[in-house]
C-alpha angles and dihedrals in degrees: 000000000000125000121199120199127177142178128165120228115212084215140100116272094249098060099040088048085044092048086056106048106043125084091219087060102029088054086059094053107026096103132099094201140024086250093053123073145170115234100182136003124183116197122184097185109210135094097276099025127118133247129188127170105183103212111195125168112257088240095064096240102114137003135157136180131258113205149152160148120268118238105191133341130195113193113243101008118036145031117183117185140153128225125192101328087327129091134187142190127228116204124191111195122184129207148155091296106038132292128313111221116204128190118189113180141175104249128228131229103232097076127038120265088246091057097048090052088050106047087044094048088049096049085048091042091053084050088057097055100040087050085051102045084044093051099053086044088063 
């Protein structure tokens, strides 16, 4: 089972792509909700390389790790990487008003389709606007 998110970002490629791809910035966005956070990501961007965000709820109560090996990268406009026995694509499109970011995934079955594709848009939601604030501060 497949899952498609999207969002567009009213920023420049590079710094979308840049704001992906950094632990100091990934570790300001990387939440689905206000009571979740990631206190540290590590990213090592080559095909090959290793990724890992640790999510923990800002409570203390939970947290896991998401993590993973890159499978192909293409600077600008893809990420490809698999995680556990999933994998996913990340497409960065860009286009007269920004850059579309679009995450396709392969689903689990612990959670319903519907809160998989939630908890992904919002994390991607929260990116958006992160990309965006950082982008009129500059």
């Amino acid at each position: 089972m497949r899952i498609t998110v999207e969002t567009s970002v009213a920023a420049p490629i590079d710094q979308v792509w840049r704001a992906y791809t950094t632990p100091a910035d990934i570790v300001k966005w990387n939440a689905a909700s206000d009571d979740w956070h990631t206190t540290r990501a590590t990213v090592d961007l080559r095909e090959g390389g290793l990724f890992s965000s640790r999510m923990e709820a800002k409570d203390g109560s939970m947290g896991f790790d998401f993590a993973g090996t890159y499978t192909k990268i293409l600077e600008h406009k893809r990420i490809e990487y698999a995680f556990g026995d999933r994998k996913a694509e990340v497409d960065f499109v860009p286009g007269p008003k920004g850059v579309v970011v679009r995450v396709a995934f392969d689903g689990e079955t612990t959670h319903s389709v519907e809160q998989q594709q939630a908890g992904w848009q919002a994390i991607l939601d929260n990116f958006a606007r992160y990309v965006e604030a950082k982008q009129k501060a500059s």
